[in-house]
C-alpha positions in Angstrom: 12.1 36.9 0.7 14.4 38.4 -2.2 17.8 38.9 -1.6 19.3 41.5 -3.8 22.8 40.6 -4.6 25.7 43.7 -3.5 29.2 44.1 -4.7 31.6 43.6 -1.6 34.9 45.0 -2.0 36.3 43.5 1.2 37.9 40.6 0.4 41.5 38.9 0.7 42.0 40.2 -2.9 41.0 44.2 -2.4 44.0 46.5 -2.1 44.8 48.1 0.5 45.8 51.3 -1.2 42.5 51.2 -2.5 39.6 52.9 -0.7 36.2 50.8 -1.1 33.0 52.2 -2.9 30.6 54.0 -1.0 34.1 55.8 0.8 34.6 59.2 -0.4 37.6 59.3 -3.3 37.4 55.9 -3.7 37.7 55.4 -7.0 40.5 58.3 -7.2 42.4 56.2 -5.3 41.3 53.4 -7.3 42.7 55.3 -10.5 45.6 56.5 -8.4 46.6 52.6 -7.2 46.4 51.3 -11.3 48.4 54.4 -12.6 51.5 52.7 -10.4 51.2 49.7 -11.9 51.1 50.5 -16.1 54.2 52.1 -17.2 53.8 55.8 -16.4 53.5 57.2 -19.6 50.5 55.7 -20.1 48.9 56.7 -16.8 49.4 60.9 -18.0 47.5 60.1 -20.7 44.1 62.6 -20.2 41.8 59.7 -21.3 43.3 56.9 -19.2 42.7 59.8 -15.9 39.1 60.3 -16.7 38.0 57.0 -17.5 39.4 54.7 -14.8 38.0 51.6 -16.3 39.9 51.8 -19.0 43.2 52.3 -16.7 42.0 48.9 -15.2 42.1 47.6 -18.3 45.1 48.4 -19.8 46.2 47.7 -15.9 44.6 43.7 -16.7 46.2 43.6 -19.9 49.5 44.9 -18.4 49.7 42.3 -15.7 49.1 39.7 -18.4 51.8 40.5 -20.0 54.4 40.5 -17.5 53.2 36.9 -16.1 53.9 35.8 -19.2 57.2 37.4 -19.5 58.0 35.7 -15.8 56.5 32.4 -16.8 59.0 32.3 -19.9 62.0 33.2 -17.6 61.0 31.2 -15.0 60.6 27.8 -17.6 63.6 28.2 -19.8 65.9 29.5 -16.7 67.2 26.2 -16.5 67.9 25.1 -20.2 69.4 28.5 -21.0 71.2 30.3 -18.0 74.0 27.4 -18.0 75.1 28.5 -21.3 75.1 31.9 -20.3 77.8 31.4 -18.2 75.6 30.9 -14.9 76.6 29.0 -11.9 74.3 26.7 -10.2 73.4 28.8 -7.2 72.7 31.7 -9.4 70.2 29.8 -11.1 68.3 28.4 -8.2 68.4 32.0 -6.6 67.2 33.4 -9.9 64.2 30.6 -10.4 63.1 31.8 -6.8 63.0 35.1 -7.8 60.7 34.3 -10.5 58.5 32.4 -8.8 58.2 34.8 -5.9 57.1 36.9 -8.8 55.1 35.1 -10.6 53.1 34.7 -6.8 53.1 38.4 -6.4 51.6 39.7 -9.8 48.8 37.1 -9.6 48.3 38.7 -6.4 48.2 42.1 -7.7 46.3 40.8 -11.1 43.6 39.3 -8.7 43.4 43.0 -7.2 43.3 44.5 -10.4 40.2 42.6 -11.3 38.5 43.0 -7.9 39.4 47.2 -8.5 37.9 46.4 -12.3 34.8 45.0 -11.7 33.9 47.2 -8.6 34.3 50.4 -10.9 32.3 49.0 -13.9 29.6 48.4 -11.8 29.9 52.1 -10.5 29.8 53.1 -13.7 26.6 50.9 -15.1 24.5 53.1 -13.0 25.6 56.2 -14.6 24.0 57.9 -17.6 25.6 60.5 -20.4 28.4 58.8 -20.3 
């Protein structure tokens, strides 16, 4: 017996915004969900609208960026806030906030690659393109 492996969107990771494939509009509201989370001049651009993988992956590169952004903040918080004038408190609230962060965009970065992979393989049946 051969067992044909499937893409299964429904995981823990899958967005909720996000229709799944085989749903009508789904990946609209795939390209719809990874426009909010690039900076919105680049989700008006006409190619990034008709080619959603590419919004994915500016979306990946994106979300790479800004974990390492948090990442910094959250290691050198620390070293450099108390010369900044910053009292103790402040900094443990702000090295929460960073980490709280840092858990939510490799949430959303885990989405993104879920979203990614289920419209590439969308598109690897399609011809003319």
């Amino acid at each position: 017996m051969t067992m044909s492996l499937t893409y299964s969107p429904i995981s823990t990771d899958w967005p909720r915004q996000v229709k799944t494939p085989g749903n009508r509009d789904w990946e609209r509201s795939a390209a719809k969900w990874l426009r909010e989370l690039v900076p919105s001049r680049y989700g008006s651009y006409p190619l990034l609208i008709r080619e959603p993988v590419l919004l994915a992956r500016h979306a990946q590169i994106q979300l790479q960026q800004e974990i390492r952004v948090v990442r910094t903040a959250l290691h050198s918080a620390r070293a450099e806030l108390p010369s900044m004038g910053m009292p103790e408190s402040v900094i443990e609230h702000t090295i929460k906030l960073y980490a709280a962060e840092l858990t939510q965009l490799n949430h959303i970065a885990r989405a993104v690659r879920v979203v990614t992979q289920a419209l590439v393989d969308g598109n690897s049946g399609r011809t003319g393109r």
